[in-house]
N, C-alpha and C positions, 0 to 999 in steps of 0.2 A: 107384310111390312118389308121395306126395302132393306136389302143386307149392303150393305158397305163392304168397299174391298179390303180385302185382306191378304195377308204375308205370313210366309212359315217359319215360326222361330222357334227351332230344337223342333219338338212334337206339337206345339200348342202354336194356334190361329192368332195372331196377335190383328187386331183392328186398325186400318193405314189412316180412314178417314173415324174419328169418334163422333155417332151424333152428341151433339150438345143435349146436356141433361132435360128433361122436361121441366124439369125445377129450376128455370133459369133463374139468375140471384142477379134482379133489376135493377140498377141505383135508381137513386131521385132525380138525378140528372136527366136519364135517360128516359124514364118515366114520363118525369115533366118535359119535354119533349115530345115525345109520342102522346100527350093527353093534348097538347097544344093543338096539333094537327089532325088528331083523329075523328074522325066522324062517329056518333051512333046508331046503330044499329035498329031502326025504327022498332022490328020485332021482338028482339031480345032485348037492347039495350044496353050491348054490347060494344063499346069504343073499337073503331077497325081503322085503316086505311086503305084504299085504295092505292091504283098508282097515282094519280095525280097526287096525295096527300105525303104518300110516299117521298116524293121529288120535291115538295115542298118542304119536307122534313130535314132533308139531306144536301139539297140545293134550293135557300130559298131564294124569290124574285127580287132581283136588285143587285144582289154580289154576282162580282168577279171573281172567273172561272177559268183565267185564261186561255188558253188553245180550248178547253172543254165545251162544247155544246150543252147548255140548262138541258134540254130532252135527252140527252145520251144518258144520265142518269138511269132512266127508267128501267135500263137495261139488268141493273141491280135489284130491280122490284123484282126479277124472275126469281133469284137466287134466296130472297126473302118470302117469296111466297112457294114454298116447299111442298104445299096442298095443293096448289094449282086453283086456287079458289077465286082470284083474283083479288083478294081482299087480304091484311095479317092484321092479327090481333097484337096483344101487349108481350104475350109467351115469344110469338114471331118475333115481334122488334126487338125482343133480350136476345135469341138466339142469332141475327144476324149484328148485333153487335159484338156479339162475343165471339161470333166468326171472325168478325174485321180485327180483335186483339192477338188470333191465330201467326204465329209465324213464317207459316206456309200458307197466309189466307190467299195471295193472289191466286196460287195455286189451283186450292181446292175452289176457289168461287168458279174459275174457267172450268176445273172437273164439273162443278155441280151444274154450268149450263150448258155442256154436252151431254153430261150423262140425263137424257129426257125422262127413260124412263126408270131412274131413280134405283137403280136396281147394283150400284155402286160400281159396275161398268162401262165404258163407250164403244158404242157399237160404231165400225167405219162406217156405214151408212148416213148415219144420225149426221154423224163429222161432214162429211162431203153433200149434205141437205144442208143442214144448219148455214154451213159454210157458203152457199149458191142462194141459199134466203134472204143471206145478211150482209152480204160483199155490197158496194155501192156500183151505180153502174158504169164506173170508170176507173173501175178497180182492174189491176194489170190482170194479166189471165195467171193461172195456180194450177197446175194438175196433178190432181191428186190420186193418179196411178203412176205416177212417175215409182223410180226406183228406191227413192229414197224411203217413201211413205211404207213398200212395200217391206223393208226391213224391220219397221215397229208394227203394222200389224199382220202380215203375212200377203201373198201372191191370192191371185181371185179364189182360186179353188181350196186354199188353206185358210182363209182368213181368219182373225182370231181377234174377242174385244181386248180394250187395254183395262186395265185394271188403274186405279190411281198412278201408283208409281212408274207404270209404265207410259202413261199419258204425261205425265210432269213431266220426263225423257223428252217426249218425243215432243212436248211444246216448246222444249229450252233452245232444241235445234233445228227448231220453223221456222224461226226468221233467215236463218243461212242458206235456208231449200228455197224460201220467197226469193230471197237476193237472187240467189244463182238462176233460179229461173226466167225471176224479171229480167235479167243484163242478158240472159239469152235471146228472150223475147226482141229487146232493143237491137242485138246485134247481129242486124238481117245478114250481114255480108259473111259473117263469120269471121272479121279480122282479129277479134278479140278486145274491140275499144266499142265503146259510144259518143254520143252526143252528150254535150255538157245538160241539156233540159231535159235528156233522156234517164240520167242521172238522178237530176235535182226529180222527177216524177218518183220513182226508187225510195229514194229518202224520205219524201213527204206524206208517201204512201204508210212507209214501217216506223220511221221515226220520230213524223213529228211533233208527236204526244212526249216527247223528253228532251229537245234537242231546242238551245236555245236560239231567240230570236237573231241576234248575229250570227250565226252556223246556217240557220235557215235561210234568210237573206243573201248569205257568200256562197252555198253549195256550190254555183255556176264558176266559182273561180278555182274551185280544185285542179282543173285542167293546165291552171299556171304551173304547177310544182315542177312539171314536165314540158319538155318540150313538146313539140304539136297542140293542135284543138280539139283533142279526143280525149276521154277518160277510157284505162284500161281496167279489166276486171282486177289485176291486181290492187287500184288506185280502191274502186270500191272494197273490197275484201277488208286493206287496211284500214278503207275507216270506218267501214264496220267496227274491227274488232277495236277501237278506239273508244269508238259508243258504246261497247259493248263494258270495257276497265275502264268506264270516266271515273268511277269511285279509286278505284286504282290509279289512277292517273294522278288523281286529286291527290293523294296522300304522297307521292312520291313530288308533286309540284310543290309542297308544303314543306315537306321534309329539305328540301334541298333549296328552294329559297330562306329557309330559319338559317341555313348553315352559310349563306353566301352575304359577302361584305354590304354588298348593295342594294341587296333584297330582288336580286333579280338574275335567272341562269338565261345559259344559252342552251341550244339543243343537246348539245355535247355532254354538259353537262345532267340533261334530264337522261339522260342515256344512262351517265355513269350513277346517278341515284337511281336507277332504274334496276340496273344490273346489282347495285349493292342489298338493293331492300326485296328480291324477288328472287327463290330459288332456280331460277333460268334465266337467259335475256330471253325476256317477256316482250320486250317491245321492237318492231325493228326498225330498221333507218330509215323507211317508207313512212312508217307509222307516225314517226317523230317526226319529219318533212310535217306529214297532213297536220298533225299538233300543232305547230309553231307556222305555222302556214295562215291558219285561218286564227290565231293568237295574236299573230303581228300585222294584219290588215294595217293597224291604225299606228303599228311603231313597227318598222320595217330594219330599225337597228338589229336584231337579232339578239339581244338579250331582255325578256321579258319578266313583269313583274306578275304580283296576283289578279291585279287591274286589268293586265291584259288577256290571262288565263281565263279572269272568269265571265267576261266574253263569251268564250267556250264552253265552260263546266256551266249550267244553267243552273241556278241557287234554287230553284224552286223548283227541280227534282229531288226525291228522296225517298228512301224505302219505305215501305208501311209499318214496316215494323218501327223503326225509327221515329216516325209521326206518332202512330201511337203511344210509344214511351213517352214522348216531349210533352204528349195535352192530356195522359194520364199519369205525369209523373208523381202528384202527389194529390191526396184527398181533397187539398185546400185547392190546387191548382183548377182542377177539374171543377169546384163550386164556383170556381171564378170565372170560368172560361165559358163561353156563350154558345149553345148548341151550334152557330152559324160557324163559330172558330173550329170547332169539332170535326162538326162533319166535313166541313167544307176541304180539311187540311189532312182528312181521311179518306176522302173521294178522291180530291188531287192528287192523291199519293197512287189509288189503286190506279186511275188513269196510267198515270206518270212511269205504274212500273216496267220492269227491266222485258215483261213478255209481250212485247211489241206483236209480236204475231194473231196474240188475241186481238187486239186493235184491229187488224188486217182481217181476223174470218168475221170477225162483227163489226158491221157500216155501222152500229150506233156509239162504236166506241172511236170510228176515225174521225 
């Protein structure tokens, strides 16, 4: 049987990933669901899914998916078929829902489809196959000997697998090794700047499963903030970590337009709600330029409202954890809510989440 990784607390082994019970405890909902789409089993007679029934389940034909690709989906069939059998039954389909209500589910779903051989570790091997399987073929180059990699799992001759917690680590700070890498790639000369399209590639590649339609559209105008036709690695870095606090962002844009006459600040003032509601200045004067940069495209006055923010903040990003409280927030809610509103605003979510990096080792999630 496959052991899960674990962590030493006092004397005793404590469990990082828990399997889910075998007694999975199935609603009606979820049930009636999975009986909708599943096939039986000519021999046994036994209701299963495949992956097409699967994706049918989860994504069916006709809705809107936005940026998502209907097949990208499938990629979640690995993660639900734990047997490798190519088929789940009814146990299956409880226990991948009950993953999806985990608060660490984005997490452990990327653990569970590196870790192949189930064995509650990832071997670097696995990582750096999976990763050259799954990339698209116009995916920026990644090298994954670089220095950075070799600090989570050790140099050639020491290497060592990660364990859950230590793969959650090193997935949080992948997208920053992608960045830095890509803008290398881009910056044949070494000046330390790129092209504005060399940029907009960068972004489209890591972010643009979260990043709203207007942001996508304006990338190419960052290079206004400054003078010259270049973007400097500085310029990416900030707005990186811009994408990185939009939740933060949002809360301090809210907080500080409730408090203003007109329902609208200026930079200055997102700075000073910035610094009052954040144990450090969290944000810096770069950061705030790219905010208010691509906020005021369409009102160039310099004091914006939430109209013009949410432009930027894309409404139809949101954690999983969060989706899931809203469509199971109460018994009656969930009887009422249609397996299409379900899944659909539960896939979007795991797309949408904050580990853009997954996106990037797996083409079926870009």
């Amino acid at each position: 049987m496959a052991t899960e990784p674990s962590v030493m607390v006092g004397s005793k082994e404590k469990s990082v990933i828990a399997e889910i019970s075998t007694d999975v405890q199935i609603n009606a909902s979820s049930k009636s669901i999975f009986e909708k789409y599943a096939r039986k089993d000519a021999q046994t007679g036994e209701l299963y899914m495949g992956e097409e029934e699967f994706i049918n389940a989860i994504a069916p034909i006709g809705e809107d998916y936005l940026k998502i690709k209907r097949e990208q989906f499938a990629i979640l069939f690995r993660v639900a078929d734990r047997k490798d059998l190519g088929k789940i039954n009814l146990a299956d389909w409880g226990r991948f829902e009950n993953l999806l209500s985990k608060p660490d589910a984005e997490y452990e779903i990327a653990f569970r489809l590196f870790d192949v051989h189930q064995k509650g570790t990832v071997k670097y091997d696995d990582l750096m196959k999976l990763y050259n399987l799954n990339k698209g073929p116009d995916s920026i180059p990644f090298d994954w000997n670089c220095e950075w990699a070799k600090l989570y799992s050790g140099g050639k001759k020491r290497r060592h697998e990660l364990t859950y917690p230590q793969f959650c680590q090193m997935l949080r700070g992948l997208q920053g090794e992608r960045v830095r890498q890509a803008f290398q790639y881009f910056d044949k000369d070494g000046d330390g700047y790129i092209e504005p399209e060399d940029f907009q590639r960068i972004i489209l590649q890591s972010y643009k499963h979260k990043l709203s339609n207007h942001l996508l559209e304006n990338l190419h105008t960052l290079c206004n903030i400054a003078t010259g036709s270049k973007i400097s690695y500085s310029n990416v870095r900030a707005f990186q970590n811009i994408i990185r606090e939009m939740d933060l962002v949002e809360m301090i844009i809210r907080t500080a337009i409730a408090q203003s006459d007109d329902g609208k600040i200026t930079r200055a003032e997102f700075l000073n709600h910035a610094a009052h509601i954040t144990r450090f200045s969290l944000f810096t004067p770069m950061e705030a330029d790219i905010l208010f940069h691509f906020a005021s495209l369409d009102e160039p006055t310099g004091r914006l409202g939430l109209g013009d923010f949410a432009k930027v903040i894309d409404p139809s990003w949101r954690s999983l954890q969060n989706v899931f409280g809203e469509v199971v927030e109460s018994a009656e809610a969930k009887s009422r809510a249609t397996s299409n509103n379900i899944f659909q605003s539960l896939l979007q979510s795991i797309h949408h989440f904050s580990l853009g990096s997954i996106a990037g080792a797996f083409g079926a999630f870009v």
